[in-house]
C-alpha positions as CSV (number, residue, x, y, z in Angstrom):
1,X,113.3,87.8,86.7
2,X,109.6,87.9,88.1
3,X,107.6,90.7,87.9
4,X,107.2,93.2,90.5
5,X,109.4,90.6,93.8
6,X,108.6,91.7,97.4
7,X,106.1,94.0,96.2
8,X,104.7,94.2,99.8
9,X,108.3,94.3,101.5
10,X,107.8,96.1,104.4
11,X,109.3,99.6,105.3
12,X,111.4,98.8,108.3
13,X,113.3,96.2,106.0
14,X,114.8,98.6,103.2
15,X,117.6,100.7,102.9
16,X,117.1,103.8,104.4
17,X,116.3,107.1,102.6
18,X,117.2,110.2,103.4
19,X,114.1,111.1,105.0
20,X,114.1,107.8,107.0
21,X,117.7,108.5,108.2
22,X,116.9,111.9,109.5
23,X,113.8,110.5,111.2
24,X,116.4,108.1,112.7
25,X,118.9,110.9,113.9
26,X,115.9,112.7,115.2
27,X,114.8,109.8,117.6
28,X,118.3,109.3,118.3
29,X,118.6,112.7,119.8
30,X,115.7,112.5,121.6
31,X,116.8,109.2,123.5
32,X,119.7,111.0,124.4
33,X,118.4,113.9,126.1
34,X,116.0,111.6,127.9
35,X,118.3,109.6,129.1
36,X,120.8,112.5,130.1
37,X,118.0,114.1,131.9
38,X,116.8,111.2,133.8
39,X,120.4,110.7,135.0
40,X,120.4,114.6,135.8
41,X,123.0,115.3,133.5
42,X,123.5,118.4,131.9
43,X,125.4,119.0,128.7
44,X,128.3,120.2,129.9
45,X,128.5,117.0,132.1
46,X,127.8,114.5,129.2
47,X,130.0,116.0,127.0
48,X,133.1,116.5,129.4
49,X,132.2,112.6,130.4
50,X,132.1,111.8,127.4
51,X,135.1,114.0,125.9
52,X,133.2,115.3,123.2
53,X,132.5,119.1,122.7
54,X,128.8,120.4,124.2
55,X,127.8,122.2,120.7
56,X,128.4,118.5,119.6
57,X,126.1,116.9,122.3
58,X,123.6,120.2,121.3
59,X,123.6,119.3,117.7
60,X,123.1,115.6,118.4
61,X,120.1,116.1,120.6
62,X,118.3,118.1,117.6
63,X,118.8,115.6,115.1
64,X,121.6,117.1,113.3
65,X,124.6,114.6,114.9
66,X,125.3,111.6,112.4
67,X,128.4,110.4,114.7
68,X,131.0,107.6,114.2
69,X,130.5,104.4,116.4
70,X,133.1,105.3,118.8
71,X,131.9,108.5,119.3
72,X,128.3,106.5,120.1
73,X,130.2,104.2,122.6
74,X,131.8,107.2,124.1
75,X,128.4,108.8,124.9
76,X,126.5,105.6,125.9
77,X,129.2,105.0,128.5
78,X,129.3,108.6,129.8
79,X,125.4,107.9,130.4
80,X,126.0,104.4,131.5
81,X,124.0,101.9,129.4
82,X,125.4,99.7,126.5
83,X,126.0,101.4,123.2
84,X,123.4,99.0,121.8
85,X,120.5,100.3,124.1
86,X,121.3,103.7,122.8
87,X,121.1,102.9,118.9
88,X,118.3,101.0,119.3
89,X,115.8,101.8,116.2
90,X,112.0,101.4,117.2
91,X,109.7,102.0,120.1
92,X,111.4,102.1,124.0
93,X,110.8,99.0,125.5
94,X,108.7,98.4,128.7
95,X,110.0,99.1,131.4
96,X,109.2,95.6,132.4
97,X,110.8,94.4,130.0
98,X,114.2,96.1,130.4
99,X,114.3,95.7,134.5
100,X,113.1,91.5,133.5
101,X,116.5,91.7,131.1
102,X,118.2,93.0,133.4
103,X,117.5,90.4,135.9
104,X,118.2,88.0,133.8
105,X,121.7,89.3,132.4
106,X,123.0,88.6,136.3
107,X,121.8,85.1,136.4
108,X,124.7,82.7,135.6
109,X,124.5,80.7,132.4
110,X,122.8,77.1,134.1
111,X,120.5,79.5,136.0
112,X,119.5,81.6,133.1
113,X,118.7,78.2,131.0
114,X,116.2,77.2,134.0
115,X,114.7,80.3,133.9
116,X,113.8,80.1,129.8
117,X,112.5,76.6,130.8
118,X,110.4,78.0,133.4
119,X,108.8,81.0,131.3
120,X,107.9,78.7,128.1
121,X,106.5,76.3,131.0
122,X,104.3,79.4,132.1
123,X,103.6,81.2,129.3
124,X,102.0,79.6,126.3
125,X,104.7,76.6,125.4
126,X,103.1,73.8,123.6
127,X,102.7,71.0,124.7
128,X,105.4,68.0,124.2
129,X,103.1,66.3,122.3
130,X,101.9,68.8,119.8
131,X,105.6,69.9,119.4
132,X,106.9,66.6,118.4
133,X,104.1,66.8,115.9
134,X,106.2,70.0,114.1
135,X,109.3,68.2,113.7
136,X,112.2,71.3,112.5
137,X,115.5,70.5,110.8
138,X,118.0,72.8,111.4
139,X,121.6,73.1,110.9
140,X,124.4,73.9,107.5
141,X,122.9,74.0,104.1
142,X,124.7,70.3,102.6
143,X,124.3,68.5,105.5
144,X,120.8,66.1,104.7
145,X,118.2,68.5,105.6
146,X,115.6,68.1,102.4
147,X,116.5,64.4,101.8
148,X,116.0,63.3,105.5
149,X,112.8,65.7,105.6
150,X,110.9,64.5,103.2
151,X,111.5,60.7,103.8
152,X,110.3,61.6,108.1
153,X,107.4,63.3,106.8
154,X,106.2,60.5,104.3
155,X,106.5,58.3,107.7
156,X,104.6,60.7,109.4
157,X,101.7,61.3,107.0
158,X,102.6,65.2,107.6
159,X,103.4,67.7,104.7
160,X,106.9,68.3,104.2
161,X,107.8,72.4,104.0
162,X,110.9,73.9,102.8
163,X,111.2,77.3,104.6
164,X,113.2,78.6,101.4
165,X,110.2,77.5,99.0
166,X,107.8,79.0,101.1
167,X,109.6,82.4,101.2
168,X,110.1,82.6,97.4
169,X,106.6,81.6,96.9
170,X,105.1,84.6,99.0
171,X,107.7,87.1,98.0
172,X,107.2,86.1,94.2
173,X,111.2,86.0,93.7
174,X,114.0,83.7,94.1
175,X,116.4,84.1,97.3
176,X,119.4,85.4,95.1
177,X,117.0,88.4,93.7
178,X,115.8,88.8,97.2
179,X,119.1,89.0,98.4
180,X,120.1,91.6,95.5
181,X,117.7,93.6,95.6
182,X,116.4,94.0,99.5
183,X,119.4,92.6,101.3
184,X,119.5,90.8,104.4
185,X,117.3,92.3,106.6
186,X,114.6,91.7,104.2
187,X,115.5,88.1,103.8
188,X,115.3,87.5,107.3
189,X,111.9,89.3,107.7
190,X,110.6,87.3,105.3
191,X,111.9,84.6,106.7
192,X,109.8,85.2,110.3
193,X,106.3,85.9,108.5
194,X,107.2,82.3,106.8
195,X,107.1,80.5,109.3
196,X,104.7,82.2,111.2
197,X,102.5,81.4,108.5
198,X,103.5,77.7,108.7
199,X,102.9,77.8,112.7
200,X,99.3,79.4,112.1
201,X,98.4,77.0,109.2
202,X,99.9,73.2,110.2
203,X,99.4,71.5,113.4
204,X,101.5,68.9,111.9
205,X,104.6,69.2,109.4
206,X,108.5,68.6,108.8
207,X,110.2,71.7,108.1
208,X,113.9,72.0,106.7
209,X,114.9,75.5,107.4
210,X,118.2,77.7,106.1
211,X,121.6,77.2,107.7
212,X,121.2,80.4,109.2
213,X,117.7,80.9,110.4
214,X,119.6,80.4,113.8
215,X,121.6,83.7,113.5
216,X,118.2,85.3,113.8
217,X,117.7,85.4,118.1
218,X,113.9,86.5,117.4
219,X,112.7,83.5,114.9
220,X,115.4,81.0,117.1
221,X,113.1,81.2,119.6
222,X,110.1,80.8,117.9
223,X,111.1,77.9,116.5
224,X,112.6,76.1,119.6
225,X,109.5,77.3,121.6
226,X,107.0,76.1,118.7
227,X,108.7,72.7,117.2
228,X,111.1,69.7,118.0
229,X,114.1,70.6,116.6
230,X,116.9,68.4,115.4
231,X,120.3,69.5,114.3
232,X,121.2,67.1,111.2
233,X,124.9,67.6,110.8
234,X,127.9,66.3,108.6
235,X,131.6,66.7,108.2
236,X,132.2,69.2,106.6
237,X,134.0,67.5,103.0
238,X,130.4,65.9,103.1
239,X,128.8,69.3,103.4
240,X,131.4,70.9,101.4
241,X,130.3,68.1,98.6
242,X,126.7,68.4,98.8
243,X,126.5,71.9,98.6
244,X,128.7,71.7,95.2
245,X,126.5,69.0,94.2
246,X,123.0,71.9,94.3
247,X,125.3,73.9,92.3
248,X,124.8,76.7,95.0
249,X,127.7,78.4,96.3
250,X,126.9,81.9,98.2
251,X,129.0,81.5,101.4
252,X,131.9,81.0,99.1
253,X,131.9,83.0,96.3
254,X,134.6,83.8,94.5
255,X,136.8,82.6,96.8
256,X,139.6,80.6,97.2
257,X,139.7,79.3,100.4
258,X,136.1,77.8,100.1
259,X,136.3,75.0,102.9
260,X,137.7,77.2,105.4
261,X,135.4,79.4,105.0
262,X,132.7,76.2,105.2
263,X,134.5,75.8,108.4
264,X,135.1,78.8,109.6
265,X,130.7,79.5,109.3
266,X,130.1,76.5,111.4
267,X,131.9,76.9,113.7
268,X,130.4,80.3,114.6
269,X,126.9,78.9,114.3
270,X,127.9,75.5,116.3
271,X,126.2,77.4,119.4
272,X,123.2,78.4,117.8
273,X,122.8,74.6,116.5
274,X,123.3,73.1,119.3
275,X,120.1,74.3,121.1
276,X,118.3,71.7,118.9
277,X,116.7,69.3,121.1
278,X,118.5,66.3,119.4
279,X,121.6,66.3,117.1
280,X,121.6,63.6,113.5
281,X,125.3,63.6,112.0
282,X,124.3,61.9,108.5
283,X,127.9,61.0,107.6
284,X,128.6,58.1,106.2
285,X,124.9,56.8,106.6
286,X,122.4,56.0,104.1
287,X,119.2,58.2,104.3
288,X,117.2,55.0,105.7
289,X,119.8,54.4,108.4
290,X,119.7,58.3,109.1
291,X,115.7,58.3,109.4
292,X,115.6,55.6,111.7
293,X,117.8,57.8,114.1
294,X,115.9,60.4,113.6
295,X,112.7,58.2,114.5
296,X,114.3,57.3,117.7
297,X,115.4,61.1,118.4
298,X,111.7,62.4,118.3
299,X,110.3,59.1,120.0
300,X,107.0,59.3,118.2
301,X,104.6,56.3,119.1
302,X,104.6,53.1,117.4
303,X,100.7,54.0,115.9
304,X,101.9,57.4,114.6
305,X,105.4,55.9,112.8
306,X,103.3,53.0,111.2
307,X,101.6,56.0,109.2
């Protein structure tokens, strides 16, 4: 193992101590007698709404109440906001910002897509141009992602960036340790300074990301707001394959039912993928044939494609 990984792993992404947990309950308790007393609710009121006892609800709102998640629910509805608004760990959001969600959460789904596309027209999208110049690869780890990346950006005369490499290179460890040792939430922080590294450093570049960089909404959006993204796909015996063929198994480890488990992952992430700009299925293609789809997908101009 390499010395001294994620020494500069920020705070917000480990485990929390006790001290950080109590700091936690604290805030909690504070957001719930704001919001109680800004609906001009007393404790009696909350807690017979929310069929909880009032010492309860008085022992919550000084910190002291580490509750179960139905117990949460029960509150949050009694004060009338999601359950996820209430838990919420950080600084309140502006109030702009939460009467612009709600706006947004009445709009039906078509409406709310032409709303996005208005705001990134508005507010700092790039242009077409420079985007198709930033050319990410997204979808399931096995599906052509490295091989088709590097061939596009040898066409395009653009370095060619593994988001995985460039995490493991900053961090000074290998994604398993981070994994081990921080968890997720430190993976997928690492993950967001990545590529906003790569966004501040390259005009120009192909970037293969990880299969699930899309179950991340924040660095999602980044990513379809900064760069052309195609979805380079397979069946999922071809995925299944490939993936045995690294030698890297994590999804399915130690399990039996590894390619229903394949499956079963994306299928849930199908939605997420499909907000790629363009879609490649590599099966039974050669990686020339694939790149020449992938040419036509990002329509780059004859001059640049010569490169």
């Amino acid at each position: 193992m390499r010395s001294a990984p994620l020494k500069d792993a920020p705070a917000a992404a480990r485990p929390l101590s006790g001290r950080d947990a109590d700091a936690y309950l604290r805030r909690l308790g504070e957001r719930v007698r704001t919001l109680r007393n800004q609906r001009g609710m007393s404790r009696k009121v909350l807690a017979r709404q929310a069929k909880v006892s009032e010492r309860y609800i008085a022992q919550m709102e000084a910190g002291l109440g580490n509750c179960s998640i139905v117990l949460l629910r029960r509150i949050a509805r009694a004060i009338g906001l999601p359950v996820t608004q209430l838990v919420h760990d950080g600084a309140e959001p502006a109030l702009d910002l939460v009467l612009l969600t709600q706006f947004l959460e009445r709009l039906p789904p078509a409406a709310l897509a032409q709303a996005r596309d208005l705001l990134m027209q508005n507010f700092s999208k790039p242009s077409d141009d420079s985007r198709r110049r930033r050319i990410a690869l997204i979808g399931l780890r096995g599906g052509g992602k490295s091989t088709l990346g590097a061939l596009l950006a040898k066409r395009m005369d653009v370095p060619f960036i593994e988001l995985d490499r460039e995490i493991e290179r900053r961090s000074g460890a290998s994604l398993s340790e981070i994994f081990d040792m921080f968890g997720q939430e430190t993976f997928r922080r690492a993950e967001r300074e990545a590529l906003d590294d790569v966004l501040r450093q390259h005009k120009s570049f192909v970037i293969a990301t990880s299969g699930s960089i899309v179950t991340e909404p924040g660095t999602l959006e980044i990513l379809l707001s900064s760069c052309f993204t195609v979805w380079v796909r397979a069946e999922p015996l071809d995925h299944m394959k490939r993936v045995m063929a690294q030698g890297d198994m994590r999804p399915m480890a130690n399990s039996g039912r590894a390619m229903e488990d394949l499956v079963s992952i994306l299928k849930s992430r199908e939605p997420l993928y499909a907000r790629a700009e363009a879609t490649l299925t590599t099966t039974g293609k050669s990686p020339e044939q694939n790149l020449d789809e992938l040419l036509q997908a990002i329509a780059l101009p004859d001059k640049e494609t010569r490169q």
